[in-house]
Short mmCIF file of the C-alpha atoms (twelve columns), coordinates in Angstrom:
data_MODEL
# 
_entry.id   MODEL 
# 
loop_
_atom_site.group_PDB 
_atom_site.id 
_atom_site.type_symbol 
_atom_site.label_atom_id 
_atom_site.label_alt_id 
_atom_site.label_comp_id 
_atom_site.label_asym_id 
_atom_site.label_seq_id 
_atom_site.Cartn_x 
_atom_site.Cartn_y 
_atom_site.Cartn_z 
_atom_site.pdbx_PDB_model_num 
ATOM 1   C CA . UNK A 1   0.000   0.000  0.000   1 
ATOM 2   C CA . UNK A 2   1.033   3.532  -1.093  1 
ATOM 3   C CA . UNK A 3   -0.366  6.704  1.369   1 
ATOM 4   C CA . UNK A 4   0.468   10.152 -0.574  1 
ATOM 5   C CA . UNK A 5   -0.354  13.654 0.836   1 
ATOM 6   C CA . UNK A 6   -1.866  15.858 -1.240  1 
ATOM 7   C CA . UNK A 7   -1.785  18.932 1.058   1 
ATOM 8   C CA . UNK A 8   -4.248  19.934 3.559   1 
ATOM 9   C CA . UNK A 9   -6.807  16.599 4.295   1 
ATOM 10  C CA . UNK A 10  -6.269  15.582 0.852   1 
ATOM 11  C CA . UNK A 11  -4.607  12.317 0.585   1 
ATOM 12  C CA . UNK A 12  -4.753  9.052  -2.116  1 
ATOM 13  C CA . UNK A 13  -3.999  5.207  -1.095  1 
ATOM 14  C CA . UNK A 14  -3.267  3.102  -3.615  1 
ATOM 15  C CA . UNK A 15  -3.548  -0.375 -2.589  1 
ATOM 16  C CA . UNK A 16  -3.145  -3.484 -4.442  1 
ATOM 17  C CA . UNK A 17  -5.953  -5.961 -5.142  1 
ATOM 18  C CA . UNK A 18  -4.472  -7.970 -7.057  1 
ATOM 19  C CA . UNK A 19  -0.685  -8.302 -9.074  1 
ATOM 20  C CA . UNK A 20  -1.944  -6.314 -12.007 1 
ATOM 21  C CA . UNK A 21  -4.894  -4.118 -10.388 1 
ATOM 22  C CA . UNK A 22  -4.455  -1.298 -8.296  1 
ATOM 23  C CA . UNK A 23  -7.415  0.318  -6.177  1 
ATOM 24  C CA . UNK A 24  -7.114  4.160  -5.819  1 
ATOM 25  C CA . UNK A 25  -8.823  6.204  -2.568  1 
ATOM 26  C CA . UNK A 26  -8.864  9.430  -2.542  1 
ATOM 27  C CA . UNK A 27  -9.988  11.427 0.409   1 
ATOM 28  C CA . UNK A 28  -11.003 15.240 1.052   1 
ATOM 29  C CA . UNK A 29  -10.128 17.149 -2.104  1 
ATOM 30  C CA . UNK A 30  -9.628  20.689 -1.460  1 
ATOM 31  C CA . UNK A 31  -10.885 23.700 -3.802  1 
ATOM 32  C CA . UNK A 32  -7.955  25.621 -5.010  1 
ATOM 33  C CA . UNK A 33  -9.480  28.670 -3.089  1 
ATOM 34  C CA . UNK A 34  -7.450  27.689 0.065   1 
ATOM 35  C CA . UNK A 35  -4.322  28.680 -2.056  1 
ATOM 36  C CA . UNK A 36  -2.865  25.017 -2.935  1 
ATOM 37  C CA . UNK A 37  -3.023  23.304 -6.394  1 
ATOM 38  C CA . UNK A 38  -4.516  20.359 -6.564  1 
ATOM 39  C CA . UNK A 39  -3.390  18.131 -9.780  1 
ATOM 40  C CA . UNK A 40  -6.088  16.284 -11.724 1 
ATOM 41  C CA . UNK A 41  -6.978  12.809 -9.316  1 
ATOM 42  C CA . UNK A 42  -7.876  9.154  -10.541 1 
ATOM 43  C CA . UNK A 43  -9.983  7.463  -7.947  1 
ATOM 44  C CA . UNK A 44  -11.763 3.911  -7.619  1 
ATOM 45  C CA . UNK A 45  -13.680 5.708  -4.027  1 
ATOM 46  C CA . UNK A 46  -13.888 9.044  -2.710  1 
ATOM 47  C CA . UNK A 47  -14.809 9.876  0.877   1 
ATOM 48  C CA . UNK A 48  -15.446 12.896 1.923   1 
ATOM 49  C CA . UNK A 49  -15.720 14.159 5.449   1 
ATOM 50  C CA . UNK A 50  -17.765 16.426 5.280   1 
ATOM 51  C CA . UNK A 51  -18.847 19.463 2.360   1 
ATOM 52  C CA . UNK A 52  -16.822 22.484 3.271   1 
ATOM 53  C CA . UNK A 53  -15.037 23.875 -0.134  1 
ATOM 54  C CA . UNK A 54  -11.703 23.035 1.689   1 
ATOM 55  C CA . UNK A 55  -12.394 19.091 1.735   1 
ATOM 56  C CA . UNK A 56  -15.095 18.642 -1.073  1 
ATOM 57  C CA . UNK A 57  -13.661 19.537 -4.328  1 
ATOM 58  C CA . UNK A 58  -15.558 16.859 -6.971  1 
ATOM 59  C CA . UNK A 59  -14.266 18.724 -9.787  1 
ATOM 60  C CA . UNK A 60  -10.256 17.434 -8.950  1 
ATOM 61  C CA . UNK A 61  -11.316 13.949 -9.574  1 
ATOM 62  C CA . UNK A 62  -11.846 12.151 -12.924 1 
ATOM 63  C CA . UNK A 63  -15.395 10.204 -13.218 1 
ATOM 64  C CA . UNK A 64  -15.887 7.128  -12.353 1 
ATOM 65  C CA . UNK A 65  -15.328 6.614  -8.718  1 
ATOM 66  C CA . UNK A 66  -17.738 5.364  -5.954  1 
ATOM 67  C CA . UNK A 67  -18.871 8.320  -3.938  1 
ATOM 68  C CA . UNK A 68  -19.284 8.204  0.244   1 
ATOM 69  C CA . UNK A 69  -20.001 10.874 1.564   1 
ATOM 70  C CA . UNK A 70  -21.182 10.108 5.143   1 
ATOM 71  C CA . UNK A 71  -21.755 7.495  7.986   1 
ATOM 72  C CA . UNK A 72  -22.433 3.536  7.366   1 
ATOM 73  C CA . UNK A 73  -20.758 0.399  5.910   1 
ATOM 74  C CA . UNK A 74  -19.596 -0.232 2.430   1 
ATOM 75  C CA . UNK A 75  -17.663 -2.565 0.608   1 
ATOM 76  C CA . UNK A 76  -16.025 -1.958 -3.100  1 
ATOM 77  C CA . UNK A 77  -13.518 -3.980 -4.777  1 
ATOM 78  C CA . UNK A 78  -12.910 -6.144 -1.235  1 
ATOM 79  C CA . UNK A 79  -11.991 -2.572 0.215   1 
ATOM 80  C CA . UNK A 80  -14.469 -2.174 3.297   1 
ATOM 81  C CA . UNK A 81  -15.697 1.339  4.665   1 
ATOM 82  C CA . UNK A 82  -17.006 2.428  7.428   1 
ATOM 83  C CA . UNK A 83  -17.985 6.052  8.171   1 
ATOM 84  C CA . UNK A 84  -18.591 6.859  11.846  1 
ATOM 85  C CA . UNK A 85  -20.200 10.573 12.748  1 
ATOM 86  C CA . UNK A 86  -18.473 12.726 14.518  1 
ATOM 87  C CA . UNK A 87  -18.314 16.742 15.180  1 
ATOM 88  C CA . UNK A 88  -16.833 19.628 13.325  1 
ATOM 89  C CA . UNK A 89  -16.365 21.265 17.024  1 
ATOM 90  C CA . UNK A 90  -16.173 20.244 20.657  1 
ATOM 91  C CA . UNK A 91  -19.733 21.831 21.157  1 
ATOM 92  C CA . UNK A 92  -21.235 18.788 19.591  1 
ATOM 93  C CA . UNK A 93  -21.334 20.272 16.068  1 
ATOM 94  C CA . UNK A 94  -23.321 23.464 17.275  1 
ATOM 95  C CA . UNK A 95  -20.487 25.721 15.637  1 
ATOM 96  C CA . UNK A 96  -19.090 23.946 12.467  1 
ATOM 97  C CA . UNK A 97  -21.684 20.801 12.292  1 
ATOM 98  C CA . UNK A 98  -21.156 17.100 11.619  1 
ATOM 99  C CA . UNK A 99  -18.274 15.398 9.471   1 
ATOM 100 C CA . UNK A 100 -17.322 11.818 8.994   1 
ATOM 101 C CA . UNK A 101 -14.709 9.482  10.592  1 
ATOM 102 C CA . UNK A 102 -13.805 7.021  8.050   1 
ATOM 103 C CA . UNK A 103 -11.858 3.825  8.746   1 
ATOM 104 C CA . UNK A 104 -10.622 1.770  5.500   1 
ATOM 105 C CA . UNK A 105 -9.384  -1.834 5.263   1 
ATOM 106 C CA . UNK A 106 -7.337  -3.023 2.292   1 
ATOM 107 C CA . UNK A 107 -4.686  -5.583 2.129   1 
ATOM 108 C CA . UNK A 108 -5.276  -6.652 5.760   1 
ATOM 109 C CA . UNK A 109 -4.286  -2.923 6.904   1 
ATOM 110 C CA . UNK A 110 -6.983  -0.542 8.841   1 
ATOM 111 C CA . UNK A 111 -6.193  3.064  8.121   1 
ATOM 112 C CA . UNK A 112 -8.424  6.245  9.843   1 
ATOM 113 C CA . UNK A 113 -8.969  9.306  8.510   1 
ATOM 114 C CA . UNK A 114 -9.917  11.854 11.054  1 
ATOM 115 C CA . UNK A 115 -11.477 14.796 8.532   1 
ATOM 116 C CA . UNK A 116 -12.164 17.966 9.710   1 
ATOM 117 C CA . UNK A 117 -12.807 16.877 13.760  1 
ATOM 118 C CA . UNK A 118 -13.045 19.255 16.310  1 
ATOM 119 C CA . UNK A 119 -14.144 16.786 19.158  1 
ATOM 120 C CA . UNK A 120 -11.359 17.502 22.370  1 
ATOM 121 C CA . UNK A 121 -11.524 13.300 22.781  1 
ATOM 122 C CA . UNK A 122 -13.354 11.013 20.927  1 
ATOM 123 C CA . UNK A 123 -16.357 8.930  22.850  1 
ATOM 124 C CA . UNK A 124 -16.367 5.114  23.694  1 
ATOM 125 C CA . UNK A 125 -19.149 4.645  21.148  1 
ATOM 126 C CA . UNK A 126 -16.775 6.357  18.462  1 
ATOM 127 C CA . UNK A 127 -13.587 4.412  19.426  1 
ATOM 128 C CA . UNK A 128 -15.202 1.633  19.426  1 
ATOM 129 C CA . UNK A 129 -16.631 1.476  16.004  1 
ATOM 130 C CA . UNK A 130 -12.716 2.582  14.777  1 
ATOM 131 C CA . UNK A 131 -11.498 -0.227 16.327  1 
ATOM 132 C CA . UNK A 132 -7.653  -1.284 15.868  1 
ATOM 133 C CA . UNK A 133 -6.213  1.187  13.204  1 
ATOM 134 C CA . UNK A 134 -2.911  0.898  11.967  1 
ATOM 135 C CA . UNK A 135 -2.375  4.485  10.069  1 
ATOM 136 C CA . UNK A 136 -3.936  7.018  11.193  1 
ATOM 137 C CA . UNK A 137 -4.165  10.723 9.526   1 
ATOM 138 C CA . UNK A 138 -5.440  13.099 12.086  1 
ATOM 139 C CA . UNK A 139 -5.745  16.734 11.729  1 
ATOM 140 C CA . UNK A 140 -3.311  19.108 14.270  1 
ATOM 141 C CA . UNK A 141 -3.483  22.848 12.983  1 
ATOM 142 C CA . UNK A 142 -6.191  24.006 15.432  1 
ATOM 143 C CA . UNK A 143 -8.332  26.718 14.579  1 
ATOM 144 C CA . UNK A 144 -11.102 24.520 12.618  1 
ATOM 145 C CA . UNK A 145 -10.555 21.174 14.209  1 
ATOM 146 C CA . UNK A 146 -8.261  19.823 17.243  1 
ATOM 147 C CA . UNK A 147 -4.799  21.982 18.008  1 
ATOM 148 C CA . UNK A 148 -1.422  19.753 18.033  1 
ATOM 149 C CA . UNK A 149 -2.029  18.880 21.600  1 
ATOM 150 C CA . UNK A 150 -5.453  18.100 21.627  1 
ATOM 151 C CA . UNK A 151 -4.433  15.642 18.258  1 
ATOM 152 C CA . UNK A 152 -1.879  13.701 21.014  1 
ATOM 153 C CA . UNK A 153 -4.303  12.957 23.074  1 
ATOM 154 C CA . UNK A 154 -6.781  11.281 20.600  1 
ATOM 155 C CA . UNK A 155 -3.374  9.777  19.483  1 
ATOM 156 C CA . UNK A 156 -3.000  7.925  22.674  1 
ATOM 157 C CA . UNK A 157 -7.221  6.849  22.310  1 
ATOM 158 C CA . UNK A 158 -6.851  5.208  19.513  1 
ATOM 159 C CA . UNK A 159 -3.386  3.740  19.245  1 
ATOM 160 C CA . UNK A 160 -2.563  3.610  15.992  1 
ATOM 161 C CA . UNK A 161 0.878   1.863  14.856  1 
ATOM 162 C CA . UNK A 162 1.865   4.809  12.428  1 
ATOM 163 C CA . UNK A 163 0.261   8.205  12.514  1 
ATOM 164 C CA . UNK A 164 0.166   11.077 10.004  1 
ATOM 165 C CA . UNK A 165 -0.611  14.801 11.046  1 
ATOM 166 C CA . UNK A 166 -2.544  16.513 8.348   1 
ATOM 167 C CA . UNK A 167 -4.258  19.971 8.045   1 
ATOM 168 C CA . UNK A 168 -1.919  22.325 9.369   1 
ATOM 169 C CA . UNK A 169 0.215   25.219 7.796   1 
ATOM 170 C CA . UNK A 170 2.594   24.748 4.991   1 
ATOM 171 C CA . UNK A 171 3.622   27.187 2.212   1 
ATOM 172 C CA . UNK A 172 0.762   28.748 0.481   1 
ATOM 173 C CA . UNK A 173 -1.853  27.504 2.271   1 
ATOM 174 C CA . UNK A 174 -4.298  30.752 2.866   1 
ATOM 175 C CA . UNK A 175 -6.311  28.927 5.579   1 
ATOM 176 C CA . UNK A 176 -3.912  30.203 8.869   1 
ATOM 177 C CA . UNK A 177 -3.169  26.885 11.125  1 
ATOM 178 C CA . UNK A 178 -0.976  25.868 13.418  1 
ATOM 179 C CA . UNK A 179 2.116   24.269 12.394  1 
ATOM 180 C CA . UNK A 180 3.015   20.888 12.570  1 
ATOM 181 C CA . UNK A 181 6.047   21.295 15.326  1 
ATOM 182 C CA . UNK A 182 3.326   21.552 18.214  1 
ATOM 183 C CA . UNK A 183 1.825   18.508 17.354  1 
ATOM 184 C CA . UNK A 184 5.426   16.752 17.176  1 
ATOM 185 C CA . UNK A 185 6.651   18.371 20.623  1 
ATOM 186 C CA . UNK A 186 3.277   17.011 22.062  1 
ATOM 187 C CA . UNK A 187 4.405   13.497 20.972  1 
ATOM 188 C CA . UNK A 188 7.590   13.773 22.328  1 
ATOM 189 C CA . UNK A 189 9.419   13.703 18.324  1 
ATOM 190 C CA . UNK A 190 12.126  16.192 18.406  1 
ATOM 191 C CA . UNK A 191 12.735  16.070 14.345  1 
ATOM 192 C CA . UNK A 192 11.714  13.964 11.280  1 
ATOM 193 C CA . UNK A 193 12.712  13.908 7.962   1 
ATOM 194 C CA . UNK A 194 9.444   14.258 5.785   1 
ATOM 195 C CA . UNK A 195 8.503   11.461 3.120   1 
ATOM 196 C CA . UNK A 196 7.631   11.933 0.120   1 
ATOM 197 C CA . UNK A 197 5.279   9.129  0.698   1 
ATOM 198 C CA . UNK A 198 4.422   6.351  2.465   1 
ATOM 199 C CA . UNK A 199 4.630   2.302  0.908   1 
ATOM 200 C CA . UNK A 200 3.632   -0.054 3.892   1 
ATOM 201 C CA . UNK A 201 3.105   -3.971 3.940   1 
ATOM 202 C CA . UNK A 202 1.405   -5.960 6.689   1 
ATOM 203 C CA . UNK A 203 4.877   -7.448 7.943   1 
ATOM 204 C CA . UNK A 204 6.328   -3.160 8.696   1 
ATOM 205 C CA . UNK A 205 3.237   -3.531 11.011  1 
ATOM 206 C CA . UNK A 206 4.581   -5.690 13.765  1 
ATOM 207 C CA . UNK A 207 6.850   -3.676 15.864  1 
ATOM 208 C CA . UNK A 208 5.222   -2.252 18.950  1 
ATOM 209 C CA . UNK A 209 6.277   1.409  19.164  1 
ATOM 210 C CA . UNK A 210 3.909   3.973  17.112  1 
ATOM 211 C CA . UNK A 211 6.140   5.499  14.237  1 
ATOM 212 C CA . UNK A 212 4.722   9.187  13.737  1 
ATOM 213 C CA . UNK A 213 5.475   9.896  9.621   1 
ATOM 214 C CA . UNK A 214 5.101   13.529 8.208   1 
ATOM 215 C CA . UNK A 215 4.646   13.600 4.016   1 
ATOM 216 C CA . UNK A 216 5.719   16.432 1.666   1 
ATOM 217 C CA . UNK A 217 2.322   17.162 -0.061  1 
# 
């Protein structure tokens, strides 16, 4: 499996289904608006989180994928979905409104994408239904959803084996966020090198200690 960062939430997963067949996900495309460009996107599914311009841009991905847009249980191309509601704040979506958690499972790896949440902890209904999650992309640039800080502590609820902050500021972006160093003093990471992407098996998922992973978009 391939995870690349497209900039803000935006990321693609390219996992294999069989020797010859790739699956493409694609989650959160962003409008250009925010101040990022967003190259042309193939995808098999698209999730989205949730319908603000910054996560919802149809228009960035060729026709032809399978659309979810919010909670329940799917299954495409032996790729299983589940969307789990959640809150765009921590005043149980009375500022910002819903989005969706979505948890994806693909060559016997369980990733989580966090969208836009703004929830200070997640609740034992929530974390249950995520279950064991091996890479996790949570949001850490405050402001719109959870701060650096807050993002550690959801960290340590769900346990992930590799995580990946997304959402926060990098060159260009016109949305102002926090930037990604509070989130990596919070976990106790002093200084990573940034990937251009991510290619995980199964067997890189064995060792005990979580592995936290920043991308260049």
């Amino acid at each position: 499996m391939q995870i690349i960062w497209k900039g803000h939430a935006c990321f693609k997963a390219i996992v294999q289904r069989k020797k010859a067949e790739n699956i493409e996900i694609v989650f959160d495309p962003f409008d250009e608006e925010v101040g990022l460009r967003l190259s042309s996107l193939s995808a098999d599914i698209l999730l989205l989180s949730h319908l603000h311009y910054d996560h919802n841009n149809l228009k960035a991905v060729k026709d032809g994928y399978f659309l979810i847009d919010g909670p329940g249980e799917y299954e495409i191309k032996n790729v299983f979905v589940r969307g789990i509601s959640a809150f765009h704040d921590n005043e149980k979506g009375k500022q910002r409104g819903n989005i969706t958690i979505y948890t994806v499972e693909a060559e016997q790896i369980r990733l989580c994408h966090l969208g836009d949440i703004g929830q200070e902890e997640l609740t034992s209904e929530q974390l249950e239904e995520i279950g064991d999650i091996d890479v996790l992309m949570i949001p850490v640039g405050g402001k719109y959803t959870i701060d650096g800080l807050q993002a550690a502590k959801i960290v340590n609820q769900i346990e992930p084996k590799i995580v990946i902050p997304m959402h926060y500021q990098i060159p260009k972006l016109k949305i102002k966020l926090d930037k990604v160093g509070d989130f990596l003093k919070a976990m106790g990471v002093s200084e990573i090198e940034p990937q251009e992407k991510l290619t995980i098996k199964k067997n890189d998922l064995l060792k005990e200690e979580l592995e936290v992973v920043v991308l260049n978009p």
